[in-house]
C-alpha positions in Angstrom: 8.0 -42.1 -32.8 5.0 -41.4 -30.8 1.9 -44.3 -30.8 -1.0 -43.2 -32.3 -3.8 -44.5 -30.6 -6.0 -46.1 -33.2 -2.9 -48.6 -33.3 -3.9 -49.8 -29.6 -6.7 -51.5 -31.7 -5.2 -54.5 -32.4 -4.5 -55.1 -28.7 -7.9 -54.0 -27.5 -9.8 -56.2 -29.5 -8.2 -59.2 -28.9 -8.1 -58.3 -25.1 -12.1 -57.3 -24.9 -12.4 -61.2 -26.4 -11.1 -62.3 -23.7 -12.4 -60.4 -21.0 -15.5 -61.3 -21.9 -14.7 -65.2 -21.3 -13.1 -63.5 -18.0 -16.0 -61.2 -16.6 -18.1 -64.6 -17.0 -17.4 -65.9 -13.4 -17.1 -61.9 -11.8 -20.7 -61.5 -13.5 -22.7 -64.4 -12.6 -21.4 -64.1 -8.8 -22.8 -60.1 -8.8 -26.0 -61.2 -10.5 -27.2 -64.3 -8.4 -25.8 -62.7 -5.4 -22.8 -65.6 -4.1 -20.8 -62.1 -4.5 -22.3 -61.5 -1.0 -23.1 -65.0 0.2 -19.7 -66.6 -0.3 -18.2 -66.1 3.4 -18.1 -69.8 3.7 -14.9 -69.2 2.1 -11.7 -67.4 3.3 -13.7 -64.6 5.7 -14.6 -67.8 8.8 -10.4 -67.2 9.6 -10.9 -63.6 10.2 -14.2 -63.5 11.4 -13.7 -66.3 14.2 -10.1 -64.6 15.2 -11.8 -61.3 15.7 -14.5 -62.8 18.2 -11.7 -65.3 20.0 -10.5 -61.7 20.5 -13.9 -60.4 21.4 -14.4 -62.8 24.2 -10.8 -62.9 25.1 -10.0 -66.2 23.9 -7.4 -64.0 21.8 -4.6 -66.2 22.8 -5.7 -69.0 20.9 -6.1 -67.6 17.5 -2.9 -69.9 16.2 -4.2 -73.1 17.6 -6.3 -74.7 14.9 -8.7 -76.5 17.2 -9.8 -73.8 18.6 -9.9 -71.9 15.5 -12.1 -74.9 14.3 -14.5 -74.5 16.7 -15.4 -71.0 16.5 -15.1 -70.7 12.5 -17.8 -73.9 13.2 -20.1 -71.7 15.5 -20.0 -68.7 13.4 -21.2 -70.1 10.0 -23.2 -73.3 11.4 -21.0 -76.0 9.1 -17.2 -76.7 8.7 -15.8 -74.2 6.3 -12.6 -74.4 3.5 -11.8 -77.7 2.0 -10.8 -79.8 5.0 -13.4 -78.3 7.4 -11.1 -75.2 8.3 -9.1 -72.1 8.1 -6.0 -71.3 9.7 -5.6 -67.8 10.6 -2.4 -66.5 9.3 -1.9 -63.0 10.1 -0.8 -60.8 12.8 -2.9 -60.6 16.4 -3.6 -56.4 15.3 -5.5 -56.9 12.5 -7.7 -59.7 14.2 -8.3 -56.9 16.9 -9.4 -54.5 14.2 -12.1 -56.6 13.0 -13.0 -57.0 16.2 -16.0 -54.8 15.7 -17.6 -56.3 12.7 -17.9 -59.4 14.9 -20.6 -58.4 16.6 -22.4 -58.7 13.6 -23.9 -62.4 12.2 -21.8 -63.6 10.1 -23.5 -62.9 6.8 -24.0 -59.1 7.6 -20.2 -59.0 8.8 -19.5 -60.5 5.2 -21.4 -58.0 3.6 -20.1 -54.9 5.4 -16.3 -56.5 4.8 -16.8 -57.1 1.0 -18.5 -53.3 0.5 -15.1 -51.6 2.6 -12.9 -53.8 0.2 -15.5 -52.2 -3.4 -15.0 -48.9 -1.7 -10.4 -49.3 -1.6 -11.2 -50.6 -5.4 -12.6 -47.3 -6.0 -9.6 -46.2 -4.4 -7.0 -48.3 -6.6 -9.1 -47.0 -9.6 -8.2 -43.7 -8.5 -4.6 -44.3 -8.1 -4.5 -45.9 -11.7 -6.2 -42.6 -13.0 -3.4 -40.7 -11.5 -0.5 -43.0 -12.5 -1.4 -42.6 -16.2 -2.6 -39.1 -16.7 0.3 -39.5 -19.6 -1.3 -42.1 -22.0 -3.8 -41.7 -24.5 -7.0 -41.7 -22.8 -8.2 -45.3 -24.9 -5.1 -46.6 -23.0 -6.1 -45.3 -19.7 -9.8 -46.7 -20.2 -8.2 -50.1 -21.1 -5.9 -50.5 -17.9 -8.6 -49.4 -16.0 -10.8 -52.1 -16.8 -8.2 -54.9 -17.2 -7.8 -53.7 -13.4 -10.9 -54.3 -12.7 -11.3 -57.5 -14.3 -8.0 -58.9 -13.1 -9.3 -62.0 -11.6 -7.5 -62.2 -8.6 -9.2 -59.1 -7.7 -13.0 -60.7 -7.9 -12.0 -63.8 -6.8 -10.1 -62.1 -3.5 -13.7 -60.5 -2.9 -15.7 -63.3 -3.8 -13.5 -65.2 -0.5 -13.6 -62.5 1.8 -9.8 -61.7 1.4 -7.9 -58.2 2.1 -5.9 -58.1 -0.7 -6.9 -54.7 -1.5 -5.7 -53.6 1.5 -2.4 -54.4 0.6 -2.5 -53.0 -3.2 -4.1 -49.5 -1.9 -0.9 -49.6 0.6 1.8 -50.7 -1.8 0.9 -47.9 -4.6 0.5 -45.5 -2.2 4.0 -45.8 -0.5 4.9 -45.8 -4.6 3.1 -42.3 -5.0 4.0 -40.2 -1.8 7.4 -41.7 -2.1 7.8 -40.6 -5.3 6.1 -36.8 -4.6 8.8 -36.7 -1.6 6.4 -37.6 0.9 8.5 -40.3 2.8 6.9 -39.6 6.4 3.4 -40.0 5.0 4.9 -42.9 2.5 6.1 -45.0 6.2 2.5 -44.6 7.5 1.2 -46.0 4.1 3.2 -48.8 4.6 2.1 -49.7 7.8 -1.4 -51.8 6.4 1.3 -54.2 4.9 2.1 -55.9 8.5 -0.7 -57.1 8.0 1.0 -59.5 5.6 4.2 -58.9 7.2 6.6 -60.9 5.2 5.9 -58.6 2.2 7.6 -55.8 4.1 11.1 -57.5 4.1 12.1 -56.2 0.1 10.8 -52.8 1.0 12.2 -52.7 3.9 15.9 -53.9 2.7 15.8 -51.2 -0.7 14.8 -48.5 1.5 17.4 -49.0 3.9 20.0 -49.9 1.5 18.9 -46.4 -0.3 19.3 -44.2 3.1 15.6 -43.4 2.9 15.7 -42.6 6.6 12.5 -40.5 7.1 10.2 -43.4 5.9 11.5 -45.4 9.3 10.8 -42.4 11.3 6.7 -43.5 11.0 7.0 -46.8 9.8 9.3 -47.9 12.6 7.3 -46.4 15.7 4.0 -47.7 13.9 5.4 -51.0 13.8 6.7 -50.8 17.1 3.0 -49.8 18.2 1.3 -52.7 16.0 3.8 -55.8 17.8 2.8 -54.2 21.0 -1.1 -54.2 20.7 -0.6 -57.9 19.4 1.0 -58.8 22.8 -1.3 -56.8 24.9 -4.0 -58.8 23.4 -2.7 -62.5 22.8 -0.3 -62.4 25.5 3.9 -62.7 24.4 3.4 -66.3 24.2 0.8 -66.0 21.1 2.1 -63.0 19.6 5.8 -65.2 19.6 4.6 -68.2 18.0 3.5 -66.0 15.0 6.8 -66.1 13.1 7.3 -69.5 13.7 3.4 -70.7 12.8 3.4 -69.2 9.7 7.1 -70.7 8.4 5.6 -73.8 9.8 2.3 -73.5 7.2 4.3 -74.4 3.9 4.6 -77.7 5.2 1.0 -78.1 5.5 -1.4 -79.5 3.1 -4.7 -78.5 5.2 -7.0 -75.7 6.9 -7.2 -73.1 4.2 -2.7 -73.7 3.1 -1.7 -75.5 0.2 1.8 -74.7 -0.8 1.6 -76.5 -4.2 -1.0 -73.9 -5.2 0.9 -70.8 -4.3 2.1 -68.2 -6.9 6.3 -67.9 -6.3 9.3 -70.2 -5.4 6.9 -71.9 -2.8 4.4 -73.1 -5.5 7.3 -73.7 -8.2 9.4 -76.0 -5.5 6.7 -78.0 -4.7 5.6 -78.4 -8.2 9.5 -79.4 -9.0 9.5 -82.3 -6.5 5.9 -83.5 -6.4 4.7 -82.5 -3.3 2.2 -80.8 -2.2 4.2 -79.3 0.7 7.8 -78.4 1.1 10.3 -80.8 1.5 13.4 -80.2 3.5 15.4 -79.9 0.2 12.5 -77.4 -1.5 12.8 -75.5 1.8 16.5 -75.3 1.3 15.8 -74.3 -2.9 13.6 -72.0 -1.9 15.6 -70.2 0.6 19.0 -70.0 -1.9 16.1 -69.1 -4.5 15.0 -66.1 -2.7 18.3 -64.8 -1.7 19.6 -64.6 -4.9 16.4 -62.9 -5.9 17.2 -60.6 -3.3 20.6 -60.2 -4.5 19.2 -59.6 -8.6 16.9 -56.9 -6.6 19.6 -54.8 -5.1 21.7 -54.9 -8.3 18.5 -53.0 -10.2 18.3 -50.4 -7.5 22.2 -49.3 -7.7 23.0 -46.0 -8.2 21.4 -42.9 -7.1 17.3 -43.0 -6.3 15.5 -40.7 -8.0 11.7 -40.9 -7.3 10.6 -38.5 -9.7 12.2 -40.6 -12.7 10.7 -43.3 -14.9 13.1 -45.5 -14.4 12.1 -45.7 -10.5 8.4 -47.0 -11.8 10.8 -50.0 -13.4 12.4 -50.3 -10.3 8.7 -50.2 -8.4 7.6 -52.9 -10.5 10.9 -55.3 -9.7 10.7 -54.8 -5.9 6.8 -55.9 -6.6 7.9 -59.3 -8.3 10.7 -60.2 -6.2 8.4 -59.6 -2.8 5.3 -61.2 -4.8 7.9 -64.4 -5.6 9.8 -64.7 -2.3 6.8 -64.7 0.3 6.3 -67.7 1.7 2.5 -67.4 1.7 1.4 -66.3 -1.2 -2.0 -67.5 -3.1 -3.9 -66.2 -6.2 -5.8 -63.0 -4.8 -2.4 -61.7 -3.5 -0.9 -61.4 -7.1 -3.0 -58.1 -7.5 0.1 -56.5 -5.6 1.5 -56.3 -9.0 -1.5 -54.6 -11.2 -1.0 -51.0 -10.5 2.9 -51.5 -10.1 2.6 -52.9 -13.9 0.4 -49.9 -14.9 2.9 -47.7 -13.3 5.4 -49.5 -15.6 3.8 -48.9 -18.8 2.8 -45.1 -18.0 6.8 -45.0 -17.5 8.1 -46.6 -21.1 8.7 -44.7 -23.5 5.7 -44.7 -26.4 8.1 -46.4 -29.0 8.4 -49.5 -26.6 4.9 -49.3 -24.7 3.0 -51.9 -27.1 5.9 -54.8 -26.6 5.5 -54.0 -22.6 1.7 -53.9 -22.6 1.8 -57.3 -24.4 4.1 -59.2 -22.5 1.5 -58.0 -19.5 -1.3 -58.5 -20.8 -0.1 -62.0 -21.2 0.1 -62.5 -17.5 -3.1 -61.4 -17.4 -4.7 -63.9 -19.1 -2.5 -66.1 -17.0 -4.0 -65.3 -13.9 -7.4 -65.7 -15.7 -6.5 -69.9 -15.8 -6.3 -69.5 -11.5 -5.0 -72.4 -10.1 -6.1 -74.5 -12.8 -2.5 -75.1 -14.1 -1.3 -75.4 -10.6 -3.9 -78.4 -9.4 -4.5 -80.1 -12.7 -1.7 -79.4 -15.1 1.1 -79.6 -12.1 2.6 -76.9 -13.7 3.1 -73.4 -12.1 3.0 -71.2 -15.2 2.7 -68.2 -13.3 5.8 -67.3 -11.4 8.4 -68.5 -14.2 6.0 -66.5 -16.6 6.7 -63.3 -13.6 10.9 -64.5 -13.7 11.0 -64.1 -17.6 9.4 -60.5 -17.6 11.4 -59.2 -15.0 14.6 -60.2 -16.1 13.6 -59.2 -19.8 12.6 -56.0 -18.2 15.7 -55.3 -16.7 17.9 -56.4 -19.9 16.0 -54.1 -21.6 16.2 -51.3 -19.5 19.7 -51.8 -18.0 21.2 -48.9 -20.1 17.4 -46.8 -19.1 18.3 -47.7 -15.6 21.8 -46.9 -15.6 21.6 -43.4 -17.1 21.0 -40.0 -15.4 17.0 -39.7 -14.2 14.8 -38.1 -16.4 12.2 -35.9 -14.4 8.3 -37.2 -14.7 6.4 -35.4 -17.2 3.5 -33.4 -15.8 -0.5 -34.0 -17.0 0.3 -30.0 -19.3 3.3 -32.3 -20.8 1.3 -35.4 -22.0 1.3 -35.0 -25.5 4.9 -34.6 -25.7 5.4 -38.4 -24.8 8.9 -39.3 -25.5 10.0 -41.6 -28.5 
């Protein structure tokens, strides 16, 4: 039978208690104004690498002294918790930000943080879109438990880009999913940014024969490794790989693999350490191919974009590349909000309330930050993500393994089946 949705109530409430604990910290940061002060966190790393760039100093943007130094110019005192940031991502996007550094580094803050409010907007769109099916009390709900997620104000309030990467992720979802797969390669493009979250995607798609989303996504990538050598010189744009494999065994300059949300944080919660040892490395490597492995068995069988059962699918390939990145913090665990919206605007009504509970229970995980991570030495987040998806595919392996149901259209909303 269909959900009626007075009987969201007893959900709601209990969930507006909490986000009131929740929008405490958000609040309080958009009211005294540290929402727009707070670059002394994560934005030095980006800002510095964009004017090492500038000045064409570019080649050292992986060499931490140098780093050091400029991060130390820009903001006029040592920033992060051991006096600096590494800069982990690709040359390109350094190069992009290239212009904002020829702003102080408050105003470059400022403009960063107001481009990241305006891809919210964006997300908020996307969420509107993905659950034109649900009851509109529903809808209203997921939207603000979107907003509220805290790795979302806590990625702006250090200057991060995850909504770069959830705008990309869901839209790939979306134009894949209307038969857009040209357009859906281009939208994947942003995720090189944070290019190790491109290796699932990557492996479903080809092991699907999705073909035309390599024919953009290929020759984009192409043109993105290029630009980074042009402008760090091979030797730089070489030791990128290599660098960033090398950062889980650091305990320093803006890494800390004990505090990471997937197999990384778990292992070196299991042994103790705040870095990878070589026998985590090892666990974490077997751990991730077999995730791998688990991922490619959920995907058999014919895709079929326009069915429910690829949001499911979506969702899966958004846990295993959230749990087998090797650099993976708090703020990058948005990746799987709209994903998980996508899920629940795909169950069927008479199982919706059991799916939106077990969320909303990671939810108020993420809420706890690192707490349970530093404190606790306990990383409750990524089992928490292992259990869902595996009960989620349980559930669904008969949903998954029988013929695709088309998406029902906006007209077709009250005919939600049971």
């Amino acid at each position: 039978m269909t959900m009626q949705p007075g009987s969201w109530w007893w959900i709601t409430v209990p969930a507006g208690l909490v986000l009131a604990v929740l929008l405490r910290q958000p609040g309080m940061a958009l009211l005294d104004g540290s929402l727009w002060t707070g670059y002394h966190q994560d934005f030095p790393a980006l800002y510095a690498a964009a004017q090492m760039i500038a000045t064409g100093s570019g080649h050292d943007i992986y060499n931490m002294s140098a780093v050091a130094a400029a991060e130390l110019q820009a903001a006029g005192h040592p920033v992060g918790g051991s006096g600096a940031l590494g800069y982990f991502n690709p040359p390109f996007f350094a190069l992009l930000l290239v212009p904002m550094s020829s702003l102080p580094m408050a105003r470059a803050f400022e403009l960063w943080i107001g481009l990241n409010i305006a891809l919210l907007a964006v997300d908020l769109w996307m969420l509107w879109r993905l659950t034109a099916r649900l009851p509109t009390l529903l809808r209203s709900a997921l939207a603000l438990a979107f907003v509220t997620l805290y790795p979302v104000t806590y990625g702006l309030l250090i200057g991060q880009f995850s909504m770069i990467l959830v705008t990309s992720w869901m839209a790939a979802f979306l134009l894949i999913r209307s038969r857009h797969e040209r357009w859906a390669g281009l939208a994947l493009a942003p995720l090189l940014i944070k290019p190790e979250l491109l290796v699932p995607v990557v492996l479903i798609l080809a092991f699907k024969r999705r073909w035309r989303v390599f024919t953009t996504l290929a020759p984009a990538a192409i043109a993105l490794v290029a630009v980074s050598v042009a402008v760090v010189g091979p030797h730089a744009a070489l030791a990128y790989p290599g660098y960033l494999l090398s950062s889980t065994k650091w305990q320093a300059n803006g890494n800390a693999p004990n505090v990471m949300f997937n197999w990384v944080g778990m292992a070196a919660m299991f042994w103790g350490q705040p870095t990878l040892v070589p026998l985590a490395t090892v666990g974490v490597a077997l751990l991730s191919l077999l995730t791998l492995g688990a991922l490619l068995h959920a995907w058999r069988g014919e895709m079929e974009p326009e069915s429910d059962r690829f949001a499911v699918q979506w969702y899966l390939l958004t846990a295993v590349a959230v749990l087998i990145d090797p650099h993976l913090y708090l703020q990058d665990t948005v990746l799987l909000a709209l994903p998980a919206v996508a899920l629940v605007a795909a169950t069927p009504a008479r199982r919706r309330a059991a799916v939106v509970v077990a969320l909303l229970g990671g939810w108020a995980l993420l809420a706890l930050g690192t707490y349970p991570n530093e404190h606790l030495k306990l990383n409750l987040f990524a089992p928490y993500l292992v259990i869902v998806s595996v009960a989620l595919a349980a559930l669904w392996r008969t949903w998954l393994a029988a013929p695709a149901l088309p998406v029902a259209t906006p007209a077709l909303a009250g005919r939600d089946a049971a």
